[in-house]
C-alpha positions in Angstrom: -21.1 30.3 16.3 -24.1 29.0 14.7 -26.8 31.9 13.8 -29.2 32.6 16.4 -31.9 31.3 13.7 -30.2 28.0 13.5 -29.8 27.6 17.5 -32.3 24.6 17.9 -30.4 23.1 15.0 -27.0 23.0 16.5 -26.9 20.9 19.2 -23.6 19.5 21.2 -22.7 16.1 19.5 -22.7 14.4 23.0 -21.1 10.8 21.9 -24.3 9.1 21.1 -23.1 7.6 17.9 -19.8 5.7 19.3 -18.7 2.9 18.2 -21.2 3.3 14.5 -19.2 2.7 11.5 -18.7 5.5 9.4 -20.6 3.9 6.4 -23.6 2.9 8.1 -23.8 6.7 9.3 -23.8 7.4 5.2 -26.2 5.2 4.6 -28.7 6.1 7.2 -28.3 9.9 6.0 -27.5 11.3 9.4 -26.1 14.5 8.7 -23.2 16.3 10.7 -24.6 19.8 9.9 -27.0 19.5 12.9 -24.1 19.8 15.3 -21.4 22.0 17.0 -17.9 20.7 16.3 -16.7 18.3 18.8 -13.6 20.0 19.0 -14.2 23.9 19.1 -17.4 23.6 20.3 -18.6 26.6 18.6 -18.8 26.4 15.0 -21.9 24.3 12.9 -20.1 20.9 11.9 -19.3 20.4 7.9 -18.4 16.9 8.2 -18.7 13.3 10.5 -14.9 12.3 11.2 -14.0 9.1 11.6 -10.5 7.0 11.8 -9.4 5.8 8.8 -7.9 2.7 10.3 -11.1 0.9 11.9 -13.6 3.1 10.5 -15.5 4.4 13.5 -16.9 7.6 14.0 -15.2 10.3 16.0 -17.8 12.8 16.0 -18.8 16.2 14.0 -16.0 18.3 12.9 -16.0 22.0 11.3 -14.3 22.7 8.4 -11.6 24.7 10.3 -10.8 21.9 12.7 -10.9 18.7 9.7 -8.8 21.0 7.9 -6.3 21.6 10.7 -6.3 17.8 11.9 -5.8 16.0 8.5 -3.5 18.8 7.0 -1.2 19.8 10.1 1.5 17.7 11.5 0.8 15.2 13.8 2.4 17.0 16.5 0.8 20.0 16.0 -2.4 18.9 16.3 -1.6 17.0 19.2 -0.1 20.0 20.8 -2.4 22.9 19.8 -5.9 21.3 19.9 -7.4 21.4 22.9 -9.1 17.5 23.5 -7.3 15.9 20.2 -5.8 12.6 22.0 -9.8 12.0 23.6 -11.3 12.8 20.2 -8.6 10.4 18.3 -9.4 8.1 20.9 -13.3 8.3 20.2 -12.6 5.5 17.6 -13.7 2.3 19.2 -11.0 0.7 17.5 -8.4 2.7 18.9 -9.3 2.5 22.0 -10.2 -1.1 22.5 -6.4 -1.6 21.3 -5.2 1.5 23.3 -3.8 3.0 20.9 -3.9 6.2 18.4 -3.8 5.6 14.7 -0.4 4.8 13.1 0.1 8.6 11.8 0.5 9.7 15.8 3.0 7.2 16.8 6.1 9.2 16.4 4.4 12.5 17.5 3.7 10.7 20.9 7.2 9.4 21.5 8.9 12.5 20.5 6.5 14.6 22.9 7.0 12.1 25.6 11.0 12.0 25.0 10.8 16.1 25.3 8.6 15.9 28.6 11.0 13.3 30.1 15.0 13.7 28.5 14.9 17.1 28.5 16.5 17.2 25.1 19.2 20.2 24.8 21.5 21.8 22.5 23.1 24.6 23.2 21.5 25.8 25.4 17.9 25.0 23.7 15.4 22.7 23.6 16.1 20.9 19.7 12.8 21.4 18.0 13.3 18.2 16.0 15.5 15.4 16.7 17.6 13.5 13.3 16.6 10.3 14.5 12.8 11.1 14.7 13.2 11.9 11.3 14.8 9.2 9.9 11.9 6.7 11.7 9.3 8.9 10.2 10.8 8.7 6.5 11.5 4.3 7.0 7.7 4.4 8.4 6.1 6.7 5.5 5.2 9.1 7.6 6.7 12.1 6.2 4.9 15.3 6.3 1.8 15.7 3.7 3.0 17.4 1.0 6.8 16.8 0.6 8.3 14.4 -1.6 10.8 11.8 -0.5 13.0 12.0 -3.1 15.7 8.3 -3.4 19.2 7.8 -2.4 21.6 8.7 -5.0 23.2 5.4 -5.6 26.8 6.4 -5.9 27.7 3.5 -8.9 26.0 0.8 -10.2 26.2 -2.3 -8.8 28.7 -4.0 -10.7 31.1 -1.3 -10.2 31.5 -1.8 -6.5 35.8 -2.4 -5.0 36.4 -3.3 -2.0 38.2 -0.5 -0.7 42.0 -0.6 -0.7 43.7 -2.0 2.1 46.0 0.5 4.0 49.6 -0.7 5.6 49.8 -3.4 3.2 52.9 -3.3 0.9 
């Protein structure tokens, strides 16, 4: 919460600033410190998000919440943040196009394959499925942090046979 000291100075980011790019917000100097977080709501905001993609402002984050959005999986922070898809969709980029920005794309259709298959093994609910993970890895969106290490090319290129034909002989 802010300190009671500070109260006039935190004030609820109420959307005013939609649709301003994040660099003319630099320029002008408007700082994010004079508002509660747009996502907790009760913490002094550190920073001004902002999608990467189009480069419109979100809102004010704390330091908490920007950490937990940009270093948690996208499903996590779809799932466990209370008002992430409306704050992702406070980018007037995004939602002109109707969309979320690239890094979310999986996240949504594996939530919405959960909510609607009813994915099971053994009795359980599979907390990841292989496939979602192989189209995360061919789209680079591998979690932050982990290495995608190459294919082990078994032999060289001009050392490939065809492989030997069976019932012949």
């Amino acid at each position: 919460m802010c300190p009671p000291s500070a109260g006039e100075a935190c004030q609820l980011y109420t959307g005013h600033l939609r649709g301003v790019l994040y660099e003319s917000l630099r320029r002008r100097g408007t700082r994010a410190d004079d508002y509660l977080c747009r996502l907790c709501k009760e913490s002094p905001a550190t920073a001004w998000d902002h999608c990467h993609e189009h480069g419109f402002l979100r809102g004010p984050l704390c330091g908490s919440c920007n950490a937990f959005k940009g270093k948690s999986s996208p499903g996590s922070f779809l799932e466990r943040q209370e008002g992430a898809v409306l704050h992702l969709l406070e980018c007037r980029g995004c939602l002109e196009r109707r969309t979320l920005p690239g890094r979310y794309h999986v996240a949504i259709a594996q939530k919405h394959l959960e909510a609607t298959e009813r994915h099971r093994h053994r009795g359980r609910r599979w907390r990841r499925q292989t496939w979602v993970r192989h189209v995360e890895l061919a789209h680079g969106a591998a979690r932050p942090g982990r290495r995608r290490r190459p294919a082990a090319d078994p032999a060289p290129p001009g050392d490939r046979r065809p492989p030997p034909r069976r019932g012949a002989g």
